[in-house]
RODO-2510 file (C-alpha; in nm, 4 decimals, decimal comma):
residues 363
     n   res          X          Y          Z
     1     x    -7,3933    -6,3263    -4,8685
     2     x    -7,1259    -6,6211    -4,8399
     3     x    -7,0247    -6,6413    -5,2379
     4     x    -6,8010    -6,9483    -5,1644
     5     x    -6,5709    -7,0962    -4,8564
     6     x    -6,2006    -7,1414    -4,9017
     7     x    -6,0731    -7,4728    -4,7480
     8     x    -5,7047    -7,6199    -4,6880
     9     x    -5,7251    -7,8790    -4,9545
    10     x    -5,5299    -8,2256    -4,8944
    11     x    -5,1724    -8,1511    -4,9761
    12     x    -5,0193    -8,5485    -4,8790
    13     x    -5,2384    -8,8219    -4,8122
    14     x    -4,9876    -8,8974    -4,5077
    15     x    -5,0332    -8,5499    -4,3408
    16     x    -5,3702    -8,4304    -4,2558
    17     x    -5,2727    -8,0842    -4,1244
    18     x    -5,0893    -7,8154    -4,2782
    19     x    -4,9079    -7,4821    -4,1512
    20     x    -5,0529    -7,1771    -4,2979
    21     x    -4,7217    -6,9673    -4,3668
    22     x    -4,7956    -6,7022    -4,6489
    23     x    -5,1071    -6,4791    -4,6483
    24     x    -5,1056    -6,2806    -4,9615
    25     x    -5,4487    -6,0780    -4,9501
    26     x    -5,5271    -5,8238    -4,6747
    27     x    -5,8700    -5,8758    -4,5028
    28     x    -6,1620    -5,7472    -4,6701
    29     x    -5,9750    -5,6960    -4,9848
    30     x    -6,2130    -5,7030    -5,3345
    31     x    -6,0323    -6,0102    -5,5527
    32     x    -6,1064    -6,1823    -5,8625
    33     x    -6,1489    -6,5255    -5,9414
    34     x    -5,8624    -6,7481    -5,9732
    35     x    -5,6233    -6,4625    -5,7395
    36     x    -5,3556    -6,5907    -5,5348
    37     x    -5,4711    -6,5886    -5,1583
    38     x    -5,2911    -6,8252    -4,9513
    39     x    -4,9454    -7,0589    -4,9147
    40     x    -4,9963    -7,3858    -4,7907
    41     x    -4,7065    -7,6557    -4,6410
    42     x    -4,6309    -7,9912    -4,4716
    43     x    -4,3275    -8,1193    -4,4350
    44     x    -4,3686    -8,2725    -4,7754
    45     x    -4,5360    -8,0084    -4,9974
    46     x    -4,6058    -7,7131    -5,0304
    47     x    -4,9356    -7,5301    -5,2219
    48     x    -5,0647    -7,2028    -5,3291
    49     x    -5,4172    -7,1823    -5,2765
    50     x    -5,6462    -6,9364    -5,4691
    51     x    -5,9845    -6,7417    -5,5080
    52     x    -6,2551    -6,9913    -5,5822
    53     x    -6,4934    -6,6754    -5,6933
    54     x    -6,4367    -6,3225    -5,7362
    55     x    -6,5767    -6,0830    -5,4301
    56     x    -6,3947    -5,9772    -5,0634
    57     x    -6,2285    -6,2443    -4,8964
    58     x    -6,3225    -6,2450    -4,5366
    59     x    -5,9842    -6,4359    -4,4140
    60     x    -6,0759    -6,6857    -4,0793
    61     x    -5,6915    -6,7502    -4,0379
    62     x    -5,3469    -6,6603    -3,9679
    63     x    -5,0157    -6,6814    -4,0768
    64     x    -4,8393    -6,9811    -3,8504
    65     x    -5,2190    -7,1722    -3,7762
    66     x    -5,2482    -7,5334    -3,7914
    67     x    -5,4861    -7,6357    -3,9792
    68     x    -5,6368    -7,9669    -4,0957
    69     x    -5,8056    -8,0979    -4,3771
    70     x    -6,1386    -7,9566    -4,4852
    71     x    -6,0790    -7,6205    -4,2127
    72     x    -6,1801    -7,2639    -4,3482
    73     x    -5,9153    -7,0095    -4,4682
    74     x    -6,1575    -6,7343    -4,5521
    75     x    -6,4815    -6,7263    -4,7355
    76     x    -6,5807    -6,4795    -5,0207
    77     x    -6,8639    -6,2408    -4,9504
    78     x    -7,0555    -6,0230    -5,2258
    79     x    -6,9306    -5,7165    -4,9750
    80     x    -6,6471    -5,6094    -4,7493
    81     x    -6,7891    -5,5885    -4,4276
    82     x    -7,1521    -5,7822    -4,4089
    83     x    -7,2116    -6,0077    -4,1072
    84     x    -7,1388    -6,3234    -4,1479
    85     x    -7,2890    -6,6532    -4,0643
    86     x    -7,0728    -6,9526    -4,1361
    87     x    -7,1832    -7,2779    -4,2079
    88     x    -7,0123    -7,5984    -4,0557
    89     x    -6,6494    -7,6409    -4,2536
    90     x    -6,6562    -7,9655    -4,4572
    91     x    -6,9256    -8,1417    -4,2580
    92     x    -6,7348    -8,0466    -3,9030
    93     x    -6,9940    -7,8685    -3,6738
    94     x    -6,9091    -7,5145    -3,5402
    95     x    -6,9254    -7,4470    -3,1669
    96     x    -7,2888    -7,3377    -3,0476
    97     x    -7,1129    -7,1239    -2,8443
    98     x    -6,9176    -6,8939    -3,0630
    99     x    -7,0523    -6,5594    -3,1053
   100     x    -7,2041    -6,4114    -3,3991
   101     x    -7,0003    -6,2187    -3,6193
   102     x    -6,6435    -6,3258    -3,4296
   103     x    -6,3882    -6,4467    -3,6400
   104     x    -6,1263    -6,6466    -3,4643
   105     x    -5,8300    -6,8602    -3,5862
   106     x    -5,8456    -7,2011    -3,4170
   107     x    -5,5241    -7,1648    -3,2618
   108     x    -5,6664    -6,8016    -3,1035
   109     x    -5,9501    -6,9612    -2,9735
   110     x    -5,7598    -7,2555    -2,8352
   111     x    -5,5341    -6,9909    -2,6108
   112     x    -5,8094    -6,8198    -2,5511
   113     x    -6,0104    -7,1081    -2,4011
   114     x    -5,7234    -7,1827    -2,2528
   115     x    -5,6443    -6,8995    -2,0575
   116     x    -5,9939    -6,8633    -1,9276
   117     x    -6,0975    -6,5441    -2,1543
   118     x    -6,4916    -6,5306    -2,2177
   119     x    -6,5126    -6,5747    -2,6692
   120     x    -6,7567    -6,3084    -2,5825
   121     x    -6,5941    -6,0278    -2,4969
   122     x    -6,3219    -6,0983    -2,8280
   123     x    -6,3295    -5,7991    -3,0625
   124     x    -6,5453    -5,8738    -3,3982
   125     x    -6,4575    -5,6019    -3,6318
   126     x    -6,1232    -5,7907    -3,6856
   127     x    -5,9909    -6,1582    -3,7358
   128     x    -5,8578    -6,2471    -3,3779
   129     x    -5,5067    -6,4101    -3,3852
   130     x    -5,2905    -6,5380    -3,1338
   131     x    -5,1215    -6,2077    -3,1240
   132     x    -5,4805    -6,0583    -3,0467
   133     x    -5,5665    -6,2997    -2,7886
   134     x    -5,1943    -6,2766    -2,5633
   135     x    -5,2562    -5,8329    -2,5925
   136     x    -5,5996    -5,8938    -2,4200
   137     x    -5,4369    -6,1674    -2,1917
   138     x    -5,1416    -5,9259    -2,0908
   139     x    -5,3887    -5,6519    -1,9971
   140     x    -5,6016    -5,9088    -1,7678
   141     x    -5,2934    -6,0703    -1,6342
   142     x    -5,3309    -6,3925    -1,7852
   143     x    -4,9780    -6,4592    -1,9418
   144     x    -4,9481    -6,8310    -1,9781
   145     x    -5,1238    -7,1337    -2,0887
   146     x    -5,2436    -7,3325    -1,7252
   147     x    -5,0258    -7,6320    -1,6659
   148     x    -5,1448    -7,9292    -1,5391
   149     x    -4,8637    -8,0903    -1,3281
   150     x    -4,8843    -8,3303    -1,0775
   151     x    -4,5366    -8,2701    -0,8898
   152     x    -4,4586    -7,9184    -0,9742
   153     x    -4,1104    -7,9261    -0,8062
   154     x    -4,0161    -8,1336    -1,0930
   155     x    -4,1115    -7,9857    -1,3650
   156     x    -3,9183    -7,8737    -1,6395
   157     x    -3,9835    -7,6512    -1,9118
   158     x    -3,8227    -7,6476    -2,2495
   159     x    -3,7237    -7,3769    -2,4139
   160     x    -3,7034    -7,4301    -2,8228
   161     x    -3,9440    -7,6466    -3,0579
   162     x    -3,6846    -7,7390    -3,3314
   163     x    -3,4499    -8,0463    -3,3996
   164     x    -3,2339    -8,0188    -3,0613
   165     x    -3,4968    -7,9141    -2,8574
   166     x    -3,6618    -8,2869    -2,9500
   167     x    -3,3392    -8,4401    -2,8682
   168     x    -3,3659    -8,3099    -2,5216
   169     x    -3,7556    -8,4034    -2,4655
   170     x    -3,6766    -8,7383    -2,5681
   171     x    -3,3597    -8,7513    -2,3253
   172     x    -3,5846    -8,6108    -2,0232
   173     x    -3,8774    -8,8373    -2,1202
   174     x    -3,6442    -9,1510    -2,0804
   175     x    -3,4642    -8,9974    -1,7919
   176     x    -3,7704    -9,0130    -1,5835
   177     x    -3,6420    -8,7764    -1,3208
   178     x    -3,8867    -8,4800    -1,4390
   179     x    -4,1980    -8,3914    -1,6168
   180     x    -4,1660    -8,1716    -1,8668
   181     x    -4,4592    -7,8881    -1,8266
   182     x    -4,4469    -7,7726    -2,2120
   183     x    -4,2645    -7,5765    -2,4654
   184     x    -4,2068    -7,2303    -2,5371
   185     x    -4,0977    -7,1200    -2,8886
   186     x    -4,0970    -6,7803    -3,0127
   187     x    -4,1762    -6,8860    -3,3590
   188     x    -4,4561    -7,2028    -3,3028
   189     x    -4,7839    -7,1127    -3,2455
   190     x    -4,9469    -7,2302    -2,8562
   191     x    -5,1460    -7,4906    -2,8518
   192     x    -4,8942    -7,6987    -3,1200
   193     x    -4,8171    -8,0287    -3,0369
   194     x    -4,4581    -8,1476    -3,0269
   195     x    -4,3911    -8,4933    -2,9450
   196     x    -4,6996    -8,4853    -2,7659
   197     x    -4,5810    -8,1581    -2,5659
   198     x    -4,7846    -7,9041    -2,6175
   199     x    -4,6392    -7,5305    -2,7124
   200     x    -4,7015    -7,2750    -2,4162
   201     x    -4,6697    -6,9848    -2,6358
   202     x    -4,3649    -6,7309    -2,6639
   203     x    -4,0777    -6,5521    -2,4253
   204     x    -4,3665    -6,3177    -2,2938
   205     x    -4,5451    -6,5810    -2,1111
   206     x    -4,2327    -6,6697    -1,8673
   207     x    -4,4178    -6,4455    -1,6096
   208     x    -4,7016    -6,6678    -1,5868
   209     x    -4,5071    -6,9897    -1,5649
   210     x    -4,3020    -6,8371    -1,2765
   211     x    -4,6130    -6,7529    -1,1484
   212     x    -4,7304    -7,1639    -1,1601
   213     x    -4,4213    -7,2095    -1,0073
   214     x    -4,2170    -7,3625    -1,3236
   215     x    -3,8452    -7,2815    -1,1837
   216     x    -3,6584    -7,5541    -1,4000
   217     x    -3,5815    -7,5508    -1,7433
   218     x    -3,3712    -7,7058    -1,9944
   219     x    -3,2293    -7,5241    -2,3068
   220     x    -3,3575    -7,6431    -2,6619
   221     x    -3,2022    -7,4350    -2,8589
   222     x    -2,8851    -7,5695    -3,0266
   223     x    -2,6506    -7,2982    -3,1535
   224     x    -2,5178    -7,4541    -3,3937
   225     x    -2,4810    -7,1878    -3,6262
   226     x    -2,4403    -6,8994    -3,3361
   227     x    -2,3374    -7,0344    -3,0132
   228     x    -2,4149    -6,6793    -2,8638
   229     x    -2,7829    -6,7833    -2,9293
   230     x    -2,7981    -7,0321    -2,6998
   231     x    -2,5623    -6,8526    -2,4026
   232     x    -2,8768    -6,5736    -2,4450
   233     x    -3,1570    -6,8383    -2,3961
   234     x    -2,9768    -6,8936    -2,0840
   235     x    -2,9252    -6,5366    -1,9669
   236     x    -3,3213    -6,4917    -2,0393
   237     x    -3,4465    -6,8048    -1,8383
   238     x    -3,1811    -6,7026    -1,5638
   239     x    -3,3426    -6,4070    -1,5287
   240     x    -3,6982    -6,5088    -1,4437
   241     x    -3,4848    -6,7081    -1,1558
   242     x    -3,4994    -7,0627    -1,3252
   243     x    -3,2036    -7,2793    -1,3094
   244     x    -3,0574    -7,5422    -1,5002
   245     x    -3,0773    -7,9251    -1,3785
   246     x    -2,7714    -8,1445    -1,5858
   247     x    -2,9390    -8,4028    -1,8035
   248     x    -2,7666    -8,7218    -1,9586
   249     x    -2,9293    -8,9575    -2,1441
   250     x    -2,9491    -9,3296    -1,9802
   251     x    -2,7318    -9,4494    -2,2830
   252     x    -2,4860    -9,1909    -2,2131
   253     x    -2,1370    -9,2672    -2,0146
   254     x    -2,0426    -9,0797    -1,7725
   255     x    -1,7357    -9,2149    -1,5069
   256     x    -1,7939    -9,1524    -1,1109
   257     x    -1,5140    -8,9414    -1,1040
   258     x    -1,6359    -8,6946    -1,3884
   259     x    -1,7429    -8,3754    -1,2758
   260     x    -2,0516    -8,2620    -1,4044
   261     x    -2,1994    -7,8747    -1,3763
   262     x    -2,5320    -7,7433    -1,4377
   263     x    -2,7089    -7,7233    -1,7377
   264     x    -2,4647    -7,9547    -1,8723
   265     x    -2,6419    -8,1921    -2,1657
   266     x    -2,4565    -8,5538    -2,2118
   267     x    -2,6822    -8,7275    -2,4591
   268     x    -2,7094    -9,0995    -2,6422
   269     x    -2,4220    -9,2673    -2,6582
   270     x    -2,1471    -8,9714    -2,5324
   271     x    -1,8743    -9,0800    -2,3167
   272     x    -1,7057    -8,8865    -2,0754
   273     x    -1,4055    -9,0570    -1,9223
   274     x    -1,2926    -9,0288    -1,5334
   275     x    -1,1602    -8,7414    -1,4023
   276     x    -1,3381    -8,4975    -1,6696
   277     x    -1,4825    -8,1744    -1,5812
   278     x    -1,8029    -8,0376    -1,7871
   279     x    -1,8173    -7,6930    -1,7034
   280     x    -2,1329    -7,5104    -1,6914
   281     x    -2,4180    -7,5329    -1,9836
   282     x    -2,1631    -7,6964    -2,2091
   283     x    -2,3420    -7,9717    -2,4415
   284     x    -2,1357    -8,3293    -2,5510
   285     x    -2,3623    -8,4145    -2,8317
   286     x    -2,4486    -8,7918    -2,9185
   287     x    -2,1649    -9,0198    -2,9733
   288     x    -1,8838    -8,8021    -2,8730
   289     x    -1,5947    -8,9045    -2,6465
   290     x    -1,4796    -8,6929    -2,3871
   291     x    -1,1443    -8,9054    -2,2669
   292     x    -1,0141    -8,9015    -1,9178
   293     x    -0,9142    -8,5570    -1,7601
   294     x    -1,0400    -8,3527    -1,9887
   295     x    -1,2015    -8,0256    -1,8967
   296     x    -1,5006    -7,8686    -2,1543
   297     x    -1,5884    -7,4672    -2,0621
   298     x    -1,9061    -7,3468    -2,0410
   299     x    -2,1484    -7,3317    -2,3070
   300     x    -1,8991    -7,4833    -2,5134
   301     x    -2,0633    -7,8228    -2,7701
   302     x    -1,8838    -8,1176    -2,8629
   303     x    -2,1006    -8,1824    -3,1690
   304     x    -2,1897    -8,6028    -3,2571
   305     x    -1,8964    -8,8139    -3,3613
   306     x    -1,6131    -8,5582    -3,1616
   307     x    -1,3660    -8,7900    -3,0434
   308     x    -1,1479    -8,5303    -2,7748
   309     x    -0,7913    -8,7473    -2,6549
   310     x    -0,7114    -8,7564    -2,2836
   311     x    -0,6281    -8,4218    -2,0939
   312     x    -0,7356    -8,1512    -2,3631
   313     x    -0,8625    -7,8500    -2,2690
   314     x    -1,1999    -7,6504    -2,4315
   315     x    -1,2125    -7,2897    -2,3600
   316     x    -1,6101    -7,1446    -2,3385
   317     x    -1,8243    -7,0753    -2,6297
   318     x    -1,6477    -7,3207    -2,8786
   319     x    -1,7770    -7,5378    -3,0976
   320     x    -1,5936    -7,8573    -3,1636
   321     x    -1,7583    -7,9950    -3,4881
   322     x    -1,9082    -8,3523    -3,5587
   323     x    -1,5971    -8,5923    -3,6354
   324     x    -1,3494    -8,4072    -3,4905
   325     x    -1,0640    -8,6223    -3,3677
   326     x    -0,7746    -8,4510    -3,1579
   327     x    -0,4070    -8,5349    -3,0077
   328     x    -0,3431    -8,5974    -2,6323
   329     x    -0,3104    -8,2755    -2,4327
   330     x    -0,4190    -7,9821    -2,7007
   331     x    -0,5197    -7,6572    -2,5289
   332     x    -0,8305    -7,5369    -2,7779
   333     x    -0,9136    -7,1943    -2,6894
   334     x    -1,2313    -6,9917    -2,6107
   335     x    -1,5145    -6,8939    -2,9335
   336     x    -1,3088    -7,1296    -3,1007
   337     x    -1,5029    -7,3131    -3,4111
   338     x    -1,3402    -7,6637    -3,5523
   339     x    -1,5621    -7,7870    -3,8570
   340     x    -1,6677    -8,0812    -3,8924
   341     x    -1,3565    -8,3698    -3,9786
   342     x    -1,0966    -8,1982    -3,8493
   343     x    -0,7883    -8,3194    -3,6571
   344     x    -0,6095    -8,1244    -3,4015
   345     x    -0,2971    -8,1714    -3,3628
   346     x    -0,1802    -7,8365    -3,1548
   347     x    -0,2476    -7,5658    -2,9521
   348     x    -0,5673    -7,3550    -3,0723
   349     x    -0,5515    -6,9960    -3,0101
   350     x    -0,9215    -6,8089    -2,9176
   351     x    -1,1289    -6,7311    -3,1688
   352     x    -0,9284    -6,9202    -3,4366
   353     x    -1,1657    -7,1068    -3,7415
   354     x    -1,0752    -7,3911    -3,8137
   355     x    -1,2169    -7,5002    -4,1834
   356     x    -1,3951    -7,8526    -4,1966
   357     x    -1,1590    -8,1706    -4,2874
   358     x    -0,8416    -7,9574    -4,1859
   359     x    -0,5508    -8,1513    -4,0328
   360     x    -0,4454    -7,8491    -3,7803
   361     x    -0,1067    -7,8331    -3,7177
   362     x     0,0656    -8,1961    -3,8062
   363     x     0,4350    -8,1057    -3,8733
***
């Protein structure tokens, strides 16, 4: 017997969905009234939610879901393992055609509708997750979410579902040269929406996209704290064969005579003056300046506001911090990091660190 339902509660009157991201009971476990079960957050707030009775919570969700308003965490039965028959959650109707006694997270059955995978043949003596639903999709060879495209040559997929990685939707969106085919995000539940791009699922679907014939993709991860993070999203994507198409944004600058490599990313507002040459999955962030002749190594980011002088030279894997202003001609080396503010006034050697604000070698 149902004793009670637990429900994600309104947490801002702004946001009507929340991300489930602490589960605190184990499944079946015998709690008492008032006991801690669940976190709740937005991007506003944040919420523990508890037992509304005492008995075995029967949990309907999982850690990561997105859940709205009025949607069912768990109920409380008067035993551990009874059948259950749910009502509708806070007057929403359930699907007629979800099987008795299956406990799914909406997210799971999303993917798993998804993919084509009969709710019927789901396990019932456990909750099915995401995690549950991509197993039994690996073993049937189902390893990606279908995408609808209408000019697959074109497509792009994006790799990341954080801060940069919307910087670079919104620069392909207004580029208009490709349509992005979806996300993948090794920490964001598929079936998430992000700027209206829905999330794929993780690394271990790339088979399947291959499969749908997905062979671009652009790299949404930043590195701004670990540049080597983003140089391995490359070296995975390269490996399943897809290759990197250079993206500016429309409001970006960049002279005739500039030389511009692959999976180079020029956004808003960046200049880069004639005669420069972007190496190879380096990144000049919004607003930065990249004067005439200069020459940027691979992977290497000129972070918003740098403001790099004719002819100086980036080694690879540096990170030239927002602000940055340097002298005419200085050689910066490679896994070099400038922070933010500083001026350059010499030579950097590889692998030097240059603190934030730091006036580097004025005489």
């Amino acid at each position: 017997m149902i004793k009670a339902e637990v429900l994600v509660p309104l947490l801002n009157a702004n946001e009507p969905e929340a991300r489930l991201v602490a589960v605190h009971v184990k499944d079946g476990q015998k709690v008492k009234k008032d006991a801690l079960l669940f976190t709740l957050e937005t991007t506003k707030a944040a919420a523990d939610v508890e037992a509304p009775a005492s008995g075995y919570v029967r949990i309907l969700s999982a850690e990561g879901d997105i859940l709205a308003v009025g949607d069912r965490l768990a109920v409380i039965t008067g035993t551990a393992d009874e059948p259950l028959a749910l009502p509708s959650s806070a007057g929403r109707e359930e699907p007629a055609d979800l099987p008795a006694e299956l406990r799914i997270t909406k997210p799971a059955r999303s993917l798993a509708e998804s993919l084509g995978i009969d709710l019927s043949t789901l396990p019932t003596g456990r909750l099915v997750t995401e995690e549950v639903v991509r197993g039994i999709s690996a073993q049937a060879g189902l390893t990606a979410l279908p995408v609808q495209m209408d000019d697959v040559e074109h497509a792009i997929l994006i790799y990341g579902g954080g801060g940069h990685a919307k910087s670079v939707m919104d620069m392909v969106l207004q580029m208009q040269a490709f349509q992005i085919a979806g996300i993948l995000d090794d920490n964001i539940p598929a079936g998430v929406n992000i700027l209206g791009i829905p999330v794929l699922g993780s690394r271990q679907v790339l088979p399947g996209l291959v499969k749908q014939g997905i062979h671009l993709a652009a790299n949404g991860v930043g590195g701004i704290i670990d540049i080597n993070i983003r140089v391995q999203i490359f070296d995975l994507l390269e490996g399943y064969g897809f290759s990197f198409p250079a993206l500016h944004h429309p409001r970006a600058t960049i002279e005739t005579s500039a030389t511009v490599g692959a999976g180079v990313q020029v956004f808003a507002n960046a200049y880069v003056g004639s005669s420069a040459v972007l190496h190879p999955r380096c990144m000049i962030n919004t607003g930065a300046v990249v004067s005439h002749d200069c020459e940027i190594g691979s992977y290497s980011h000129i972070a918003p506001g740098a403001l790099l002088a004719g002819h100086v030279r980036v080694g690879e894997r540096t990170l030239v911090g927002m602000g940055v202003t340097t002298a005419i001609g200085v050689k910066i080396g490679s896994a070099v990091r400038i922070g933010n503010g500083a001026i350059i006034y010499a030579d950097v050697q590889d692998k030097t660190i240059i603190p934030a604000g730091v006036v580097f070698g004025k005489k």
